[in-house]
N, C-alpha and C positions, 0 to 999 in steps of 0.2 A: 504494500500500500504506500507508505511514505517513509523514504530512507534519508538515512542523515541523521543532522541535529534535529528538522524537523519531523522525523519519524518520532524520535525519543521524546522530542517536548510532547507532538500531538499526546504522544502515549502519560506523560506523566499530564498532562491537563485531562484526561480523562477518567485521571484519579482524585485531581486539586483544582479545583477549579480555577486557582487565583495563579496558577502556570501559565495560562495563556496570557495572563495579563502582565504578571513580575516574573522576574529573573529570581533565581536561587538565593542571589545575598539580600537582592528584596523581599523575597515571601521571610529568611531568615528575620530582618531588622523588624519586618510585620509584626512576627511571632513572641517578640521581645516585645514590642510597643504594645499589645494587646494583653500582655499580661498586667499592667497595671493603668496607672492616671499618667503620670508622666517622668518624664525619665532625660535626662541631660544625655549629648553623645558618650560620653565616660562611663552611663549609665547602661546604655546599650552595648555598648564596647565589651565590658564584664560580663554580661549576660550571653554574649554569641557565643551559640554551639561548636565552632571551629575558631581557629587564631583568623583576625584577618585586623589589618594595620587599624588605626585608631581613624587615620584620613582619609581608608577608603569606607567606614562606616560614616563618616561625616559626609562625605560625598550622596551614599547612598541614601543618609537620610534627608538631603535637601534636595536629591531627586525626586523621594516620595513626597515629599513636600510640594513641589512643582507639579506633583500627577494628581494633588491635591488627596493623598490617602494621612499624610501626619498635619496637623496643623501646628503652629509652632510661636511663642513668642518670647520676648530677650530677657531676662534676667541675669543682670549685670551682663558679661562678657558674654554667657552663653546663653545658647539657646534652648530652650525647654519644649520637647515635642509631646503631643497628644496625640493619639489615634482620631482621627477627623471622622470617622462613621467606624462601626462595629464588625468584625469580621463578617457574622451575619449579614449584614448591611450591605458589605463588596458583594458577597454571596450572590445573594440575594437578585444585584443589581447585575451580575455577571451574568447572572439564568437568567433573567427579565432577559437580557438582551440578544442572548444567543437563542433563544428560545423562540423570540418575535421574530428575528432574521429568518430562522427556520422554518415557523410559518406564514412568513409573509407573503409566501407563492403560491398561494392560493387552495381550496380545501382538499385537491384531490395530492396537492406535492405534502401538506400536512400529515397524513394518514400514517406513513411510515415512522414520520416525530413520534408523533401517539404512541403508536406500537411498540417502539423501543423506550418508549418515557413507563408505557403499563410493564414491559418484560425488566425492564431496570428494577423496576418499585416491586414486583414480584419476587427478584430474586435476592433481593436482601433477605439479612435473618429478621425474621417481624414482618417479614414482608408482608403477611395477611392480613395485620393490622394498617399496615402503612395503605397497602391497595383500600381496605376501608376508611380512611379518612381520605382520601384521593376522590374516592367514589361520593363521600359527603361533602366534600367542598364544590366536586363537580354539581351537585343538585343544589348547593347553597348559592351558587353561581345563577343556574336554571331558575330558579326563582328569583331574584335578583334581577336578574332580566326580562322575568314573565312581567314584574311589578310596573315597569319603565315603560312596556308598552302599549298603547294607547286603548 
């Protein structure tokens, strides 16, 4: 299917969703900033999972800053980052979008999303539960829409 670097990204975004979006030392510095309120670069620095220079975690985080995923402001010389929305939240915002893309080509190019969104949700562990709350939101939706129209 797809060889290369992007053979192994596709693969590893279809396990993390936030792979398609960040690179490795950014999903890292994410990981760090989501564990608490906020955290100076010295802060994050100490907390990575592997050694990586203090300048290139500085770098990394005023890139995520720019992608607008940390928000950040100065206290005295340094700077102080927050997580700017919640993992959830990237989540979230990640599947809205690839999800719309998907079916944006109309109902018959939709059918196969579906199919593999119900085979996905089935084969988790829980899956049975999960297909039923899938199944209730689908009809809490149904309704929702019956209400709207005239």
């Amino acid at each position: 299917m797809f060889k290369g670097v992007w053979g192994s990204r596709w693969r590893r975004a279809e396990r993390d969703p936030l792979a398609a979006a960040l690179g490795t030392l950014e999903r890292q510095v994410m990981e760090v900033v989501w564990e608490g309120e906020s955290f100076t670069v010295r802060d994050v620095h100490a907390r990575m999972p592997r050694q990586v220079a203090y300048t290139t975690v500085m770098t990394t985080l005023d890139r995520l800053f720019k992608k607008g995923f940390v928000a950040r402001t100065r206290e005295g010389r340094a700077f102080v980052y927050t997580p700017a929305r919640s993992r959830a939240d990237v989540e979230a915002a990640m599947a809205s979008g690839v999800l719309g893309g998907l079916l944006s080509h109309g109902a018959d190019a939709a059918i196969p999303v579906l199919s593999n969104l119900v085979d996905a949700v089935g084969s988790q562990d829980g899956g049975a539960e999960l297909l039923d709350a899938l199944e209730a939101m689908v009809r809490a939706r149904r309704r929702q829409m019956e209400e709207k129209e005239p």
